[in-house]
C-alpha positions as a LaTeX table, in Angstrom:
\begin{tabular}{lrrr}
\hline
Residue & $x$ (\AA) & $y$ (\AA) & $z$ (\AA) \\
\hline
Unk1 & 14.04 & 49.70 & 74.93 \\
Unk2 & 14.97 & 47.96 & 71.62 \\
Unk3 & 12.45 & 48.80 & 68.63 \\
Unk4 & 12.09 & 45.79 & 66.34 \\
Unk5 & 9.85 & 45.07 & 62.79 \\
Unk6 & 12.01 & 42.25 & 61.94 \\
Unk7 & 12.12 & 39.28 & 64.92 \\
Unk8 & 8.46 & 39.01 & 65.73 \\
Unk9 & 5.33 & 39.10 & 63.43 \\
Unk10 & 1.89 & 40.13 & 64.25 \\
Unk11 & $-0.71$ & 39.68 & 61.99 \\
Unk12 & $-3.71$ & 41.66 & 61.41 \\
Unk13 & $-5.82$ & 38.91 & 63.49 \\
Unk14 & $-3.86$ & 38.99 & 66.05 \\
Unk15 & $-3.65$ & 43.55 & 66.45 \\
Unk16 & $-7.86$ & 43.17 & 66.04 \\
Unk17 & $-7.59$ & 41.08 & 69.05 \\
Unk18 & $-5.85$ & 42.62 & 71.31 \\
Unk19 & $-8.08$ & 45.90 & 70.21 \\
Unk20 & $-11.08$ & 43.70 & 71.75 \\
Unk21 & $-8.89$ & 42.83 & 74.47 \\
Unk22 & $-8.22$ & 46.27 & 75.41 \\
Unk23 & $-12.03$ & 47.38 & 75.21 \\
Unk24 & $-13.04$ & 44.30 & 77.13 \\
Unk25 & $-10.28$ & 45.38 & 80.24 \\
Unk26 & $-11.24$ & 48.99 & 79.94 \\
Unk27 & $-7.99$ & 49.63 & 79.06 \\
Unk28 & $-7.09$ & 51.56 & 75.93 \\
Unk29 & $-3.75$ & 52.01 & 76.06 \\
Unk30 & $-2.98$ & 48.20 & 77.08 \\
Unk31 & $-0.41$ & 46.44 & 74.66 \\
Unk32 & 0.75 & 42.57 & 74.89 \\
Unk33 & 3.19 & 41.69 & 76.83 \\
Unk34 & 4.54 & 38.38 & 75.36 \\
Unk35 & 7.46 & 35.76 & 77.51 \\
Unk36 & 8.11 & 32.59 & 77.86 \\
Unk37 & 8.54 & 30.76 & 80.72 \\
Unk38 & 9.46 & 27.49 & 82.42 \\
Unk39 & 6.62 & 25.02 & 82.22 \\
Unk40 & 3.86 & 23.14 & 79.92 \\
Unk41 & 4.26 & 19.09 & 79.03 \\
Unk42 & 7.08 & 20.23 & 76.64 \\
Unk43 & 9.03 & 22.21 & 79.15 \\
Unk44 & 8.68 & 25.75 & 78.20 \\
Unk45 & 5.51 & 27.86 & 77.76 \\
Unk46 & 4.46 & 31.10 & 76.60 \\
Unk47 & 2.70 & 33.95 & 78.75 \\
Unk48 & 0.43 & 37.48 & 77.82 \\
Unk49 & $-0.33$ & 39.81 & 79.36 \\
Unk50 & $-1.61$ & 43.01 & 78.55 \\
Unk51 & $-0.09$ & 46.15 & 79.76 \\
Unk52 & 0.61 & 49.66 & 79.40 \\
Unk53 & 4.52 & 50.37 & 78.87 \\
Unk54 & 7.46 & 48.43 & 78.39 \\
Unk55 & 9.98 & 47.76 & 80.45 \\
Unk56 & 13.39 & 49.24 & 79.70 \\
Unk57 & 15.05 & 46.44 & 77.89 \\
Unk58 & 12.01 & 45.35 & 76.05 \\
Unk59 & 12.00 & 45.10 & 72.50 \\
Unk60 & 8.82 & 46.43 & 70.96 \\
Unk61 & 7.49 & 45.41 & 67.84 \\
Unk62 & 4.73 & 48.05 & 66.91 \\
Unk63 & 1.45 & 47.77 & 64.54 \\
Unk64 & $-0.20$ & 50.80 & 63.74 \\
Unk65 & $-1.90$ & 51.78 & 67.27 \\
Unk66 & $-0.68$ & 48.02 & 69.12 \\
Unk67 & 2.18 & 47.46 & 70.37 \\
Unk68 & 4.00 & 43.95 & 71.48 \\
Unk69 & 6.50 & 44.21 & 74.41 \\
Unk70 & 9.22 & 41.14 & 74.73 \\
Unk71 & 11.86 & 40.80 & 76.85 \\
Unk72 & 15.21 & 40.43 & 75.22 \\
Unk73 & 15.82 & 36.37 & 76.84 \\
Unk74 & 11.90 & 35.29 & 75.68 \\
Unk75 & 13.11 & 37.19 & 72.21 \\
Unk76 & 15.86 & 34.51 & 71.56 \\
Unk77 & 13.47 & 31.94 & 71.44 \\
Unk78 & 10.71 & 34.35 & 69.52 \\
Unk79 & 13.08 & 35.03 & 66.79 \\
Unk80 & 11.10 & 34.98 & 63.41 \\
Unk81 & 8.36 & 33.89 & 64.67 \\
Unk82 & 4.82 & 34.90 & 64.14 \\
Unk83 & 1.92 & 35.75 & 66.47 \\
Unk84 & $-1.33$ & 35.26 & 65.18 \\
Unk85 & $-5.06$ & 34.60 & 66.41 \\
Unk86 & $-7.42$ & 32.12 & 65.27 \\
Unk87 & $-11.23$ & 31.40 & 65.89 \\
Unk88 & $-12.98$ & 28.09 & 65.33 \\
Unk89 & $-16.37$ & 26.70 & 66.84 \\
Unk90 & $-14.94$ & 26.37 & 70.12 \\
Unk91 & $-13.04$ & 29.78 & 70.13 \\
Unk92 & $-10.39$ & 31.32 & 69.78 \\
Unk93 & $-6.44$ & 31.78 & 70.66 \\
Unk94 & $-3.48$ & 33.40 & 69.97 \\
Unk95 & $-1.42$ & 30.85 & 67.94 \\
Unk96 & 2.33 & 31.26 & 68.01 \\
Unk97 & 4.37 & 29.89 & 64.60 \\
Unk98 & 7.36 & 29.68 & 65.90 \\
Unk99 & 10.22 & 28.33 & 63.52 \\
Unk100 & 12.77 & 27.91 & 66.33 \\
Unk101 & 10.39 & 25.19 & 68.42 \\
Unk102 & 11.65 & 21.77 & 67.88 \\
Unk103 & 8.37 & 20.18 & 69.26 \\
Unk104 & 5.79 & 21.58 & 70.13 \\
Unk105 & 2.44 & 20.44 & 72.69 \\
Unk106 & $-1.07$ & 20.27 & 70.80 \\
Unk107 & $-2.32$ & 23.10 & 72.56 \\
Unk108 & $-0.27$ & 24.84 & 71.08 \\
Unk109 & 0.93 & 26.89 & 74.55 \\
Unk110 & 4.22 & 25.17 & 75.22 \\
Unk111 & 7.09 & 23.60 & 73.32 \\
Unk112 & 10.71 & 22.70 & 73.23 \\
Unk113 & 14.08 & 24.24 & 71.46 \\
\hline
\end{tabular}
């Protein structure tokens, strides 16, 4: 398990969330489980989950009580980003800003390198 403050931000909006998502699913000691996957119109995708513990090669990237879990291949394409969570009338979703996204859907949930 790799620790890291540096490769992935998480804003305050986005810890308050996944507080409420942890009271909503009963499950207080739930963390985020962030990856990216094969898929979306732009070819790749990104997944969460929430989850107890890390898995041994995980990096985790820790906010006061919350705790982001990322394996190390979704981390090369994670690099300096930042994971955030926005509202609007509709509702709201985690937003990824990710720097190393060439394109990138208007969802917002899948992109390109």
């Amino acid at each position: 398990m790799a620790t890291s403050d540096t490769k992935l931000a998480v804003t305050p909006n986005a810890v308050r969330r996944i507080r409420v998502l942890r009271e909503k699913e009963g499950r207080p000691l739930g963390n985020l489980r962030m990856r990216i996957v094969a898929g979306g119109c732009s070819g790749m995708q990104y997944r969460m989950d929430l989850v107890e513990t890390p898995r041994p090669t995980d990096f985790v990237v820790s906010h006061d009580d919350v705790k982001v879990f990322v394996d190390p291949k979704s981390m090369t394409y994670l690099h300096d980003s930042v994971l955030d969570y926005e509202e609007d009338l509709l509702g709201g979703q985690f937003k990824i800003l990710n720097p190393n996204a060439k394109t990138s859907c208007s969802c917002g949930l899948s992109f390109t390198v």
